[in-house]
C-alpha positions as CSV (number, residue, x, y, z in Angstrom):
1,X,-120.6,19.7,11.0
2,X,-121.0,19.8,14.8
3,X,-123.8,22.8,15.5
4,X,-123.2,24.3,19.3
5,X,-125.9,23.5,21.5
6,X,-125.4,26.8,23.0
7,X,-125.6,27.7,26.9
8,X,-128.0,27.2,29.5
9,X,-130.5,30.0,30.0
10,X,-130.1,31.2,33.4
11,X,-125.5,31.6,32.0
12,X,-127.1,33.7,28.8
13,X,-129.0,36.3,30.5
14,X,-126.3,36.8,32.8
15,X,-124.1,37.4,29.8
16,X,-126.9,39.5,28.0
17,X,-127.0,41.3,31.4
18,X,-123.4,42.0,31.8
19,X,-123.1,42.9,27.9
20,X,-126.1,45.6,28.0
21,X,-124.5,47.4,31.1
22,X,-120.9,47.4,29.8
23,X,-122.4,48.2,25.9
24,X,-124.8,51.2,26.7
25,X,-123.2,52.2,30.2
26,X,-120.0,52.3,28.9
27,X,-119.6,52.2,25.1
28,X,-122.5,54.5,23.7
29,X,-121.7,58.0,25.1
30,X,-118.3,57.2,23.4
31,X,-119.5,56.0,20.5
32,X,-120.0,59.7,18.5
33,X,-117.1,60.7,19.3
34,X,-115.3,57.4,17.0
35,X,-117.4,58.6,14.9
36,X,-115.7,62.0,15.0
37,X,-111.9,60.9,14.3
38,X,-113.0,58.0,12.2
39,X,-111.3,55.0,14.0
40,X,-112.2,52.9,17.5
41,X,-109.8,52.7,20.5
42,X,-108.3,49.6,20.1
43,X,-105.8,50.0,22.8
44,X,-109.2,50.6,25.3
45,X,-111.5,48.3,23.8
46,X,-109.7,44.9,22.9
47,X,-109.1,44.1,26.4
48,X,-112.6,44.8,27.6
49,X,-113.8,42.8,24.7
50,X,-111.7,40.0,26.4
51,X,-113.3,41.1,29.5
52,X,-116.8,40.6,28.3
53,X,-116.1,37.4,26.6
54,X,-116.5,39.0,23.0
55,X,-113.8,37.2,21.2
56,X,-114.8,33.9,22.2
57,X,-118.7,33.8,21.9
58,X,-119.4,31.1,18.8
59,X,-116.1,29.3,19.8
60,X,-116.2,25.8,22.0
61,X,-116.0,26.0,25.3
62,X,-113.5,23.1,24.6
63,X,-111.2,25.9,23.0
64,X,-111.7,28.7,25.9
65,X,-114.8,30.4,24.2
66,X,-118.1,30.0,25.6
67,X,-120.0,28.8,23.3
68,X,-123.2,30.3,21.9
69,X,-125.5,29.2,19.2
70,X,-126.4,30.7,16.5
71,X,-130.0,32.0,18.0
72,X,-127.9,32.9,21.7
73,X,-124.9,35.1,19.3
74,X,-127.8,36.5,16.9
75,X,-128.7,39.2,20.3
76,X,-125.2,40.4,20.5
77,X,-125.1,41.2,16.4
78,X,-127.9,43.3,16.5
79,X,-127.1,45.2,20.2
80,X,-123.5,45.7,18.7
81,X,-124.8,47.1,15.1
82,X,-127.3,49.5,17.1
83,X,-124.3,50.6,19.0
84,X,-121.5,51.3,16.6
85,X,-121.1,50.0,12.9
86,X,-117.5,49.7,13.2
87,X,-118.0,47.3,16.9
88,X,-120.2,45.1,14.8
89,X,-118.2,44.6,11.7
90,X,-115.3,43.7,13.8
91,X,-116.9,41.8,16.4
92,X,-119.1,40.2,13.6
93,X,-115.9,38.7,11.3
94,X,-113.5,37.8,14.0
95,X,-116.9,35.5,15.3
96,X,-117.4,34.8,11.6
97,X,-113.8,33.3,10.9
98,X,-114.0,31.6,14.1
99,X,-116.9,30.2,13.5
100,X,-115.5,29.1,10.1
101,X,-112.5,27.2,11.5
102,X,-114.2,26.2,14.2
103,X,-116.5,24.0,11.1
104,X,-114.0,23.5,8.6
105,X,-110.2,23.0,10.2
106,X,-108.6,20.0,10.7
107,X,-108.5,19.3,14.6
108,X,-105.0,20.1,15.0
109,X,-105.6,23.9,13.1
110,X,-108.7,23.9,15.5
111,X,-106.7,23.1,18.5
112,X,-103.7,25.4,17.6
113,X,-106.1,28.4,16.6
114,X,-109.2,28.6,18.5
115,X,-107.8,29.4,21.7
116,X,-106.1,32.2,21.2
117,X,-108.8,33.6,18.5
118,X,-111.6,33.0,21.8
119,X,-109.1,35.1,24.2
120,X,-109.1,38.1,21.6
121,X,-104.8,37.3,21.4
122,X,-105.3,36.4,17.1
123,X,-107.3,38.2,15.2
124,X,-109.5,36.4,12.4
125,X,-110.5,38.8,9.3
126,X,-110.9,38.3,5.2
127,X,-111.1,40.8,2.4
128,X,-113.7,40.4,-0.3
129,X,-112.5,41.9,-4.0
130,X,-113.7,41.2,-7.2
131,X,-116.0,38.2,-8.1
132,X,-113.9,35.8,-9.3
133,X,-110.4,36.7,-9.3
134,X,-109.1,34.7,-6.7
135,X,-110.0,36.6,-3.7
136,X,-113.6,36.2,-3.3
137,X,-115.4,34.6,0.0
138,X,-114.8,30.9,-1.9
139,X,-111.4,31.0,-0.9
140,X,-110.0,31.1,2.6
141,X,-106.3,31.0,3.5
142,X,-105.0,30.8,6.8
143,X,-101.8,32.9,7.6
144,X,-99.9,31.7,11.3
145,X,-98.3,34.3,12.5
């Protein structure tokens, strides 16, 4: 299992930089009011995820993503959870399942897949149930749409 050596320094705290003003300049005083009609503007926000680089941050750069390690990605989890719980979970299981495939899938699935999942145009998600009855986090099943 290849492990991402992640970017150079100087290209992370550019992105930090860029992430902070667009996350807290832009996101937080809108944040309450999500809160308010229970549900996040996807219309607004996908595209200025894709903007941001959000989708693509644990995939390759050799897909279209950018490439962060595990220590680089680990900043944007916890700046997205202080933000918004409902940015975090989404941002944090469409990284997740890319991160997955990115491990895991054949190179043809990998090639298919991870582009469009690092330019925010698929969306990766699971669905945990009951322990045991076939639809627990030991079985993944990829759907093309």
């Amino acid at each position: 299992m290849a492990v991402l050596a992640g970017i150079p320094k100087a290209d992370y705290k550019k992105l930090q930089e860029s992430a902070t003003e667009y996350m807290w300049g832009e996101l937080d005083p809108l944040a309450e009011k999500w809160d308010e009609i229970g549900k996040v503007p996807r219309e607004k926000l996908w595209p200025e995820f894709r903007a941001q680089g959000f989708w693509g941050l644990v995939t390759p750069k050799e897909y279209g993503g950018i490439g962060l390690n595990t220590e680089q990605y680990i900043w944007f989890e916890k700046e997205w959870a202080k933000l918004h719980g409902g940015i975090r979970v989404i941002l944090h299981v469409h990284s997740l399942g890319a991160d997955i495939i990115n491990h895991f899938a054949p190179t043809e699935i990998k090639a298919e897949l991870l582009p469009r999942i690092a330019k925010g145009d698929s969306s990766v998600a699971f669905a945990l149930t009951e322990r045991n009855a076939g639809t627990g986090k030991d079985t993944l099943v990829i759907i093309k749409s």
